[in-house]
C-alpha positions as CSV (number, residue, x, y, z in Angstrom):
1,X,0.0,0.0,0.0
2,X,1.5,3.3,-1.1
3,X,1.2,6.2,1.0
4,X,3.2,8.8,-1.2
5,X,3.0,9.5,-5.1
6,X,5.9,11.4,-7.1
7,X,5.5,15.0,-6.3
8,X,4.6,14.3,-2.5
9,X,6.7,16.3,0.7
10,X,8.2,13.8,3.0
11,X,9.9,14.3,6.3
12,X,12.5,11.9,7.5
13,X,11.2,8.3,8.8
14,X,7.7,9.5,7.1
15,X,5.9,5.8,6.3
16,X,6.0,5.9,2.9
17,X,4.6,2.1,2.1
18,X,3.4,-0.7,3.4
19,X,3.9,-4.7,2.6
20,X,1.2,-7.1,3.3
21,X,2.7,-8.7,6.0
22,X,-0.4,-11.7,6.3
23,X,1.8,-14.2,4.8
24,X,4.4,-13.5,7.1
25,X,1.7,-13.9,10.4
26,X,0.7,-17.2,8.8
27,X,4.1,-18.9,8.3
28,X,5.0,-17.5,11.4
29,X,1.9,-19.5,13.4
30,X,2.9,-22.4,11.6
31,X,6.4,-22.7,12.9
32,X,5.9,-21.8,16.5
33,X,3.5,-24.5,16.6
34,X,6.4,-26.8,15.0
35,X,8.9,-25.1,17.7
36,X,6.2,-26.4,20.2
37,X,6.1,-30.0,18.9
38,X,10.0,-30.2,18.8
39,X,9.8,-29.1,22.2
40,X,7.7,-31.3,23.4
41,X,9.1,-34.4,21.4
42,X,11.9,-33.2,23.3
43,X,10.5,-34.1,26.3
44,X,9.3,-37.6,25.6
45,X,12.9,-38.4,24.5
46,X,14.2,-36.8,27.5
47,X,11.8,-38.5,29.9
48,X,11.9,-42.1,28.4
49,X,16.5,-41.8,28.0
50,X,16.6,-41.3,24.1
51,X,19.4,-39.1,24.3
52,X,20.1,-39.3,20.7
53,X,16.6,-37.9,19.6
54,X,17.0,-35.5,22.5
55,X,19.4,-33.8,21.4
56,X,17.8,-33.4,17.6
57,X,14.6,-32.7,18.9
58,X,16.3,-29.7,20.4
59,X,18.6,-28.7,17.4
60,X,15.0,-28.9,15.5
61,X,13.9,-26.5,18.9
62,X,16.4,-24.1,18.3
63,X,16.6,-23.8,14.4
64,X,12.7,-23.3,14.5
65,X,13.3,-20.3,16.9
66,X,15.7,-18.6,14.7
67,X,13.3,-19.0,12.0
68,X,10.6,-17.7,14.3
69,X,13.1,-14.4,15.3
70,X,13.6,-13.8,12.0
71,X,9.7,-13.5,10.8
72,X,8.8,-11.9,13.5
73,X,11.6,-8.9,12.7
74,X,10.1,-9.2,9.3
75,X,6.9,-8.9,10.7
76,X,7.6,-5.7,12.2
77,X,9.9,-4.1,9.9
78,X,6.9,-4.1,7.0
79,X,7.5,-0.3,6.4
80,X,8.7,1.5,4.1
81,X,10.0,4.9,5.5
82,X,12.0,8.0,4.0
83,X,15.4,8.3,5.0
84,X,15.2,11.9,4.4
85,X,13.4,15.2,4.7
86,X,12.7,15.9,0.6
87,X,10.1,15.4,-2.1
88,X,9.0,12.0,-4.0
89,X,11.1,12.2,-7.4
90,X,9.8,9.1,-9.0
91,X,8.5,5.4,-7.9
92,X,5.2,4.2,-7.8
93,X,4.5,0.9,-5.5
94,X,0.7,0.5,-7.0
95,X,1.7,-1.3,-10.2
96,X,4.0,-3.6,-8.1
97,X,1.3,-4.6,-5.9
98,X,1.3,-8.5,-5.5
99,X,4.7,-8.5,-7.1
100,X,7.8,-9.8,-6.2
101,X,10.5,-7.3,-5.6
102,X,14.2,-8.3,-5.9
103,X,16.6,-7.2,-3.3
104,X,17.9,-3.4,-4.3
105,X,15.0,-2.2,-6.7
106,X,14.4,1.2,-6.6
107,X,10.8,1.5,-5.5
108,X,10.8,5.5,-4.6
109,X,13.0,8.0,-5.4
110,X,13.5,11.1,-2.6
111,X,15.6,14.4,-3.3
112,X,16.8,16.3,-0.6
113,X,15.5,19.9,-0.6
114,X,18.4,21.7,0.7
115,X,18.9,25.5,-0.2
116,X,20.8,25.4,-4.0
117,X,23.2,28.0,-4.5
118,X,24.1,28.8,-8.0
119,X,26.9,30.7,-9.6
């Protein structure tokens, strides 16, 4: 969702866009509730002296944790903001809607509006 259009004032850390972060919040739900069967198969191994399915039962634990940190910080970090004071030179995020984006595209384009002195 696009909150600015080419011509627009923005002031620095302005939300500029927003991602649809629902897919994120699903996949996320799904692997805490994996983290939580790990865990608990973790627990029967630990409770009936398979140390050997322990101890993957808890690498399984952990790696579904990292996962977990990492969409959640996606989850929160779903805006776009400016990193400037300036004006909207260029970019439009409508037409990308439901698109993928590759890492480094130029969505918007901001220009600093600091005094110009000419000679």
């Amino acid at each position: 969702l696009s909150m600015v259009q080419p011509g627009d004032l923005v002031d620095e850390s302005q939300v500029l866009a927003r991602m649809d972060s629902r897919e994120i919040r699903w996949e996320l739900s799904g692997v805490v509730a994996e983290q939580h069967q790990a865990l608990k198969k973790l627990d029967k191994s630990l409770a009936s002296d398979q140390v050997a399915n322990a101890q993957l039962s808890s690498l399984e634990a952990d790696r579904l944790g990292h996962k977990a940190r990492l969409l959640q910080y996606r989850e929160e970090n779903h805006e776009l903001r400016s990193p400037l004071d300036g004006i909207v030179l260029s970019g439009s995020i409508e037409h990308l809607s439901s698109a993928p984006v590759k890492l480094g595209q130029p969505l918007l384009e901001i220009g600093q509006l600091d005094p110009l002195r000419l000679e």
